[in-house]
VMD Tcl script that draws the C-alpha trace (Angstrom):
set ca {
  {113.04 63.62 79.81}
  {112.33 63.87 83.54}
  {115.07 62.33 84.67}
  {117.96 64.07 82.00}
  {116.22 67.50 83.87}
  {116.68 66.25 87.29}
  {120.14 65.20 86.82}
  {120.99 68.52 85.18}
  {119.77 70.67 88.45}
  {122.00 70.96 91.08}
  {122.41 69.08 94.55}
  {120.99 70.81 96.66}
  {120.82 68.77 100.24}
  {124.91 69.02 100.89}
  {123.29 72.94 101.61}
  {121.65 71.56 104.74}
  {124.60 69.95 106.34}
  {126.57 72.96 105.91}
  {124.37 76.09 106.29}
  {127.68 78.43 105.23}
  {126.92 77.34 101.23}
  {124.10 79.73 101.26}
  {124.90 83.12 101.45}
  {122.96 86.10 101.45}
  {123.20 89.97 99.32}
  {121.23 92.56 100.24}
  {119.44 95.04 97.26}
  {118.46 98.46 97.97}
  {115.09 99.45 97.75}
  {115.14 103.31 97.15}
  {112.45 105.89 98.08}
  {111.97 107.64 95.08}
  {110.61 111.00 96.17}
  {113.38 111.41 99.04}
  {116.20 109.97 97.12}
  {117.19 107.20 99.35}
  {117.54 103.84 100.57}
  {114.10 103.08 101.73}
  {114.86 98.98 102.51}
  {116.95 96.34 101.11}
  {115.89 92.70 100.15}
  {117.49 89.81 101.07}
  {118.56 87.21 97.61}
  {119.94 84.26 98.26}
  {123.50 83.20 96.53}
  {124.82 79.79 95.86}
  {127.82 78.10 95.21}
  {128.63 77.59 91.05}
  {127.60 79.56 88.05}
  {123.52 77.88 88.21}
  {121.38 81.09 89.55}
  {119.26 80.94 92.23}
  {116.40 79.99 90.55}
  {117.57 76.50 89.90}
  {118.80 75.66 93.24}
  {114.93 76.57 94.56}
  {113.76 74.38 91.31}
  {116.27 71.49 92.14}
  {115.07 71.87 96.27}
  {111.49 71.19 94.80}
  {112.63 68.69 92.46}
  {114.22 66.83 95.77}
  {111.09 67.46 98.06}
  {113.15 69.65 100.45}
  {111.84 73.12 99.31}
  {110.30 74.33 102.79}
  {113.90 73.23 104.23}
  {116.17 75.28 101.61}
  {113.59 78.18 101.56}
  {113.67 78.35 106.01}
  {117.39 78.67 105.70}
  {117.25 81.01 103.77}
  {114.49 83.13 105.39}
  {117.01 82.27 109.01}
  {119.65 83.57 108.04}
  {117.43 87.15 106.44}
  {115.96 87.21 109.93}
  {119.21 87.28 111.68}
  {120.03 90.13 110.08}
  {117.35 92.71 110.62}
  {119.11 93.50 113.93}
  {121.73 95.27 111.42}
  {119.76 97.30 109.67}
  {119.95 100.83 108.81}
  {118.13 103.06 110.94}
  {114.34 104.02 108.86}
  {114.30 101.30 107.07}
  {112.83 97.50 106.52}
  {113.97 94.15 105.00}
  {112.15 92.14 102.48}
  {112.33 88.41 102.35}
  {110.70 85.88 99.73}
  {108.67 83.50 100.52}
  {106.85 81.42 98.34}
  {103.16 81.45 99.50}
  {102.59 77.71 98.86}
  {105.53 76.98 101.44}
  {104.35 79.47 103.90}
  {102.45 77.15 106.30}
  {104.67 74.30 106.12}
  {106.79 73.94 109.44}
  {110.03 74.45 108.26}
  {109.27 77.94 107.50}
  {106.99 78.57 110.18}
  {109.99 77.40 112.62}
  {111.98 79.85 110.90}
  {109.63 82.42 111.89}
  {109.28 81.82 115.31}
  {113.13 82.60 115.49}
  {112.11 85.81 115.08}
  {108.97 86.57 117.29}
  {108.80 90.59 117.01}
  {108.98 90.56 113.10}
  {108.89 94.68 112.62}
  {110.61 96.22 109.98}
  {110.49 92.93 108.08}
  {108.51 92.58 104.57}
  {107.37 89.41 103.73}
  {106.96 89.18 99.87}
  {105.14 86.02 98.34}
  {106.08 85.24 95.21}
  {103.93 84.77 92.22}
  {106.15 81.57 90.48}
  {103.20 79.16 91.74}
  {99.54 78.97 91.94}
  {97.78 79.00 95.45}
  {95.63 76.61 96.23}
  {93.72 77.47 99.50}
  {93.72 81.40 99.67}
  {91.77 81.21 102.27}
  {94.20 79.40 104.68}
  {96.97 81.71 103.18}
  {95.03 84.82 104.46}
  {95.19 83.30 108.09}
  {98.90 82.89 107.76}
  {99.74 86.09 106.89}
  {97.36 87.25 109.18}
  {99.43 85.85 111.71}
  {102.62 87.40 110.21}
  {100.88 90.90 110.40}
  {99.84 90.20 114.08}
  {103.66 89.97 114.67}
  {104.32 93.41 113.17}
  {105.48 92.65 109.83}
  {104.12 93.92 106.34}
  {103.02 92.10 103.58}
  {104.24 92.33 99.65}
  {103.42 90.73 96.60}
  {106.21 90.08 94.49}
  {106.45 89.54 90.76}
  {102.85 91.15 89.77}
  {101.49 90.91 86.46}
  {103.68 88.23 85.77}
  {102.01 84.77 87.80}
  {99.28 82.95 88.13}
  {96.88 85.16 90.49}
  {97.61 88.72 89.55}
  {94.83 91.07 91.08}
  {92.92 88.32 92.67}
  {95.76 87.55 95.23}
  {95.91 91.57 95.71}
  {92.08 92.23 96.40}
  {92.37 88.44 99.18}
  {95.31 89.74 100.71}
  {95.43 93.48 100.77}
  {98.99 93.42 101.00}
  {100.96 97.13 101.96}
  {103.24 96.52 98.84}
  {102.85 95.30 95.40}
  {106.34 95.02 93.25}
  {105.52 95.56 89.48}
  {107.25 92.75 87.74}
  {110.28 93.60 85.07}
  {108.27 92.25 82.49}
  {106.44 95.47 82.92}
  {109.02 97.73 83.96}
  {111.57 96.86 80.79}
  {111.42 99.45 78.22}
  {107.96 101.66 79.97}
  {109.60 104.67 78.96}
  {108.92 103.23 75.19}
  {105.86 101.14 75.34}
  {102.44 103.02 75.85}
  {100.92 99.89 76.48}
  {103.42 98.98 79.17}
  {102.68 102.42 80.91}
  {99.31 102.03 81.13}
  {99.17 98.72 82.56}
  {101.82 100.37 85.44}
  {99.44 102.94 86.28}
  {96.76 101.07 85.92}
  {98.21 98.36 88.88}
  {99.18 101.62 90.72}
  {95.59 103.22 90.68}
  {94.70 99.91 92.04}
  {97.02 99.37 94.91}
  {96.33 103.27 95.90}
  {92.94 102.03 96.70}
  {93.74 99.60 99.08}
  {96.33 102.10 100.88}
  {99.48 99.82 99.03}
  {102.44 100.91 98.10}
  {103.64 100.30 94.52}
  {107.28 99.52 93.85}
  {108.83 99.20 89.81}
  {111.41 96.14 90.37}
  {113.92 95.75 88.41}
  {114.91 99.80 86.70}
  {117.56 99.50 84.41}
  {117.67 102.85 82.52}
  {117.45 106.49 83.01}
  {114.48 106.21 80.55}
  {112.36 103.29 82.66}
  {113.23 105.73 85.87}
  {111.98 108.73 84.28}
  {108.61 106.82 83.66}
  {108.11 106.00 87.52}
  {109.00 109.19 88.72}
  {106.63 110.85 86.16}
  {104.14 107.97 87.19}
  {104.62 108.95 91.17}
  {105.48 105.85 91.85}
  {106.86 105.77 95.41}
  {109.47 102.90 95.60}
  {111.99 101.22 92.64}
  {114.57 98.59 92.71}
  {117.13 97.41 89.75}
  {120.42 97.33 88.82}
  {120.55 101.33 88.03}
  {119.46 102.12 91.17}
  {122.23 99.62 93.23}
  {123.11 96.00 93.00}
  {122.96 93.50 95.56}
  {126.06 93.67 97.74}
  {126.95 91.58 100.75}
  {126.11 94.51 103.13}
  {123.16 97.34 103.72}
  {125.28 99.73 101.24}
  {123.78 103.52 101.34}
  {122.76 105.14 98.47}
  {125.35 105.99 95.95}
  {125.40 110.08 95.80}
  {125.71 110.05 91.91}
  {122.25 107.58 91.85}
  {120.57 110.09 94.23}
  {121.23 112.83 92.26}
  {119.87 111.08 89.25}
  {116.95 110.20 91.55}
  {116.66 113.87 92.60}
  {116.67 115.14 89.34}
  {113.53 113.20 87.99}
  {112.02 113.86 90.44}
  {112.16 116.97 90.54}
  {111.46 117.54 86.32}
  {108.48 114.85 87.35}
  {107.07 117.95 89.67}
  {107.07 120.68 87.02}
  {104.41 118.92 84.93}
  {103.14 122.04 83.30}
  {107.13 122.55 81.77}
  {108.81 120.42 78.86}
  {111.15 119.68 81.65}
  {108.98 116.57 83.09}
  {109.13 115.17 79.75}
  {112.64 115.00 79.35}
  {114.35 111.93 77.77}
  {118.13 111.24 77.89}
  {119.59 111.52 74.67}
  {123.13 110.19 73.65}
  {125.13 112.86 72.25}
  {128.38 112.88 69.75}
  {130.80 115.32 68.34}
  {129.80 116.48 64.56}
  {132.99 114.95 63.48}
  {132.60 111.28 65.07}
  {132.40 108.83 62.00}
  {129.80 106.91 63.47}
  {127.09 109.05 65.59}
  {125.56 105.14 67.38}
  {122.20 104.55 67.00}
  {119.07 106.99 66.35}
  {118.04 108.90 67.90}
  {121.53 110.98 68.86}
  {121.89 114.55 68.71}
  {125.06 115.61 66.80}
  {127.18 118.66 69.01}
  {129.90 121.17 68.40}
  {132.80 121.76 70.44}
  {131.13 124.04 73.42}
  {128.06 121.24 73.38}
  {125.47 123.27 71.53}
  {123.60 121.10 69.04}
  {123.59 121.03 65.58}
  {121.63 118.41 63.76}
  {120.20 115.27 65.30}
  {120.49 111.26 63.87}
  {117.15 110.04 63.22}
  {115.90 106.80 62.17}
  {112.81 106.52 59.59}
  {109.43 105.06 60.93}
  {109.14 103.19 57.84}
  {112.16 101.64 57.05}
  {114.39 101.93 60.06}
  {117.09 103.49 57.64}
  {119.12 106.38 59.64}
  {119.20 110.33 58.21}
  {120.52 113.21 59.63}
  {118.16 116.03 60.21}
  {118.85 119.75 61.15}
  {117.62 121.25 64.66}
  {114.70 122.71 63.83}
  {113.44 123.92 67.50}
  {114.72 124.00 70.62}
  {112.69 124.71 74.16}
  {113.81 125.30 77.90}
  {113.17 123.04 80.72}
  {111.07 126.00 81.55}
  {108.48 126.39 79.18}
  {105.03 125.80 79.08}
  {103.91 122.07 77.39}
  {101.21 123.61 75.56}
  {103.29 126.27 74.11}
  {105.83 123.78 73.15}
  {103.63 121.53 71.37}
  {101.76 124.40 69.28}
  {105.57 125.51 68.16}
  {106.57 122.03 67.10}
  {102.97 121.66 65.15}
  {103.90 124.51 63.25}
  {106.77 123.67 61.85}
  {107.56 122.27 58.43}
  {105.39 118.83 57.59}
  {109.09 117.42 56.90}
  {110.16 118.46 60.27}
  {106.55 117.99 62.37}
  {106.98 115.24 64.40}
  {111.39 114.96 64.87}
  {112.18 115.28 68.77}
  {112.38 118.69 70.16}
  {116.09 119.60 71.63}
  {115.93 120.89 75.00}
  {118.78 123.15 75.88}
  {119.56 124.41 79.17}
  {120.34 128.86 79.50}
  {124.26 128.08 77.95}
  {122.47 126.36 74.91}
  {123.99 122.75 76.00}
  {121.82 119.79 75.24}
  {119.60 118.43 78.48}
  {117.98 115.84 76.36}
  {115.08 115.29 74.04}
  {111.16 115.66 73.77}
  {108.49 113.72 71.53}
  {105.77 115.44 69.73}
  {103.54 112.30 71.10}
  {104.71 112.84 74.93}
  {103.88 117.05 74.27}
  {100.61 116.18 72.62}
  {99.70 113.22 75.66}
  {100.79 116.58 78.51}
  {98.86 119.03 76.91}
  {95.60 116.60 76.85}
  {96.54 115.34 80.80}
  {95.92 119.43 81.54}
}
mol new
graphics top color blue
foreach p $ca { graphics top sphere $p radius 0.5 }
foreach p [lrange $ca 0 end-1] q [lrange $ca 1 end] { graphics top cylinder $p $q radius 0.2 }
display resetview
C-alpha cells in the first residue's frame, strides 16, 4: 500500500533543477476594522492539477522536504522588497523543518527580516519545543513576527500558543465554516480570541467564505480575516477590491451599534412573490418596489418548507431589548420566525433570530 501511495504523489525533485516550476500567489490579509489590506501571504503553486499539499507530502515522501520548503520560503523573501507600503508578508513554515539548514540558509538570504510573518504550521507534531523556541527566538531577534497557523485544527493547539507566545494566531476553517450558524463554533472562536488577547496576539479567522461567517468576526472584534470572500490569491499584492471594503465597512460598522438590531443583521436571499421557486428557507418573498411580503420558512421538525406572513418588522435603529419583547409577544404560531429588518423606504436589509435578540439582550 506504501508503495501504490508513493507512486501516486508527484515528482517532486525535477522542482530543484529548475526553480521556475514553483511559483508563488499572494492572498490578502485584510484589517477588518479599517477595511483594508493589512498583509498578504505567500502560497506556493505547482505545475498539474495535484494541490499543493501533495507536492509538500510527495517532498517528504522523497526526503527533500527542507529543500522544496527553502525554495519556496526564497523566493517569498525576495519579494518583501515589493510590498505595499503598511503592510507585512506571511510565509509557512513547517516548525519541524525550521532548524534544518536548508531553511535556515534560506533565511540568512534575508538578514533584516521586518515586515515578514513567519507562520508554523500545525500539519505535524513538534518534538523538541524547547529548541523550537530558540529558533524563533532567533527569527524575532531579526525583526520578524511570529504566527501560528491552522489553530484548533493540529496536534499542539494551545500548548504551542502559551511556549511560543506568538503575535498572531490564524483560527483554522474548520472553525471559521458556517460560525455564523454554529453556537458551538462561536464559542470556541472567542474563546481562542480571549486567549490570544492575553498574550498581546492578534487573532485572524482564515479562510471567510460568506457574508454570514464575516458578520460573526466583525461582531466577534476580531481584528484580521482571510478567505476567498475577502480576495483570492493572485500573482501580485492586489489592493482591496472597493465592493469587499464596503462589505467590510458595513459590518463593521452594524458590529459597533451593539445596543441596535442592526449588529445582528443576517443576509437574507430575497425573490419576487411571483418566482415559482423562492430557493431555499429561509428567503423573504418581495413585491415590485422591494417591500416584503411573506417570508419561506423551513420547519424545525421536519425540514418541510411553508410560507409564512411578515408578522414584524424593526429598523436597523432600534433598541435589541425592545425588539425582542415585540417579537415575544406575538402569536405562539409566529414567536420565534425571523424578524424582517427594513431600512426608512421599507426595503428589506436582511433578517434577525429570536435566539440572536434573546443572546443581545442577556450580553447587556
Amino acid at each position: 500500500m506504501t508503495g501504490m501511495l508513493t507512486r501516486r504523489l508527484p515528482d517532486c525533485r525535477p522542482l530543484l533543477a529548475d526553480p521556475d516550476d514553483l511559483t508563488l500567489v499572494f492572498q490578502p490579509i485584510v484589517d477588518l476594522a479599517r477595511a483594508r489590506v493589512a498583509g498578504y501571504e505567500a502560497l506556493s503553486r505547482f505545475p498539474g492539477t495535484a494541490g499543493p499539499d501533495v507536492w509538500f507530502a510527495a517532498a517528504t515522501d522523497a526526503g527533500i522536504a527542507a529543500e522544496l520548503e527553502a525554495l519556496a520560503l526564497h523566493k517569498a523573501l525576495a519579494a518583501v522588497p515589493g510590498l505595499p507600503p503598511d503592510t507585512f508578508l506571511t510565509v509557512n513554515v513547517g516548525p519541524h523543518l525550521l532548524g534544518t539548514r536548508p531553511v535556515q540558509e534560506a533565511f540568512a538570504t534575508r538578514p533584516d527580516l521586518r515586515r515578514v510573518v513567519v507562520e508554523l504550521t500545525e500539519h505535524a507534531p513538534v518534538s523538541d519545543l524547547s529548541a523550537l523556541r530558540v529558533q524563533v527566538a532567533a527569527l524575532r531577534a531579526r525583526g520578524a513576527l511570529v504566527a501560528l497557523d491552522d489553530t484548533g485544527s493540529g496536534w499542539s493547539g494551545l500548548q504551542q500558543i502559551a511556549a511560543l507566545r506568538p503575535q498572531l494566531v490564524k483560527l483554522d476553517r474548520s472553525l471559521v465554516a458556517g460560525v455564523d450558524s454554529d453556537p458551538v463554533r462561536m464559542a470556541l472562536a472567542e474563546m481562542v480570541g480571549e486567549f490570544a488577547g492575553r498574550i498581546d496576539a492578534w487573532l485572524l479567522a482564515e479562510g471567510i467564505e460568506t457574508r454570514g461567517e464575516l458578520a460573526a468576526f466583525c461582531r466577534l472584534g476580531v481584528p484580521l480575516a482571510q478567505g476567498w470572500l475577502l480576495g483570492r490569491p493572485a500573482a501580485g499584492f492586489a489592493p482591496l477590491d472597493p465592493d469587499v471594503a464596503a462589505l467590510v465597512r458595513g459590518h463593521t460598522a452594524r458590529a459597533r451599534t451593539a445596543s441596535t438590531v442592526a449588529s445582528l443583521l443576517r443576509p437574507v436571499r430575497q425573490c419576487e412573490v411571483t418566482e415559482a421557486s423562492p430557493g431555499v428557507p429561509p428567503v423573504v418573498l418581495v413585491g415590485p418596489h422591494g417591500e416584503p411580503l411573506a417570508l419561506r420558512l423551513a420547519d424545525p421538525r421536519t425540514g418541510l418548507a411553508h410560507t409564512a406572513p411578515v408578522s414584524l418588522r424593526a429598523h436597523p435603529t432600534d433598541d435589541v431589548a425592545a425588539t425582542l419583547h415585540r417579537a415575544l409577544t406575538r402569536s405562539p404560531a409566529q414567536r420565534f420566525d425571523p424578524v424582517v429588518c427594513t431600512d426608512a423606504a421599507g426595503a428589506v436589509l436582511g433578517l434577525l433570530r429570536v435566539e440572536d435578540l434573546a443572546s443581545a439582550a442577556a450580553a447587556r
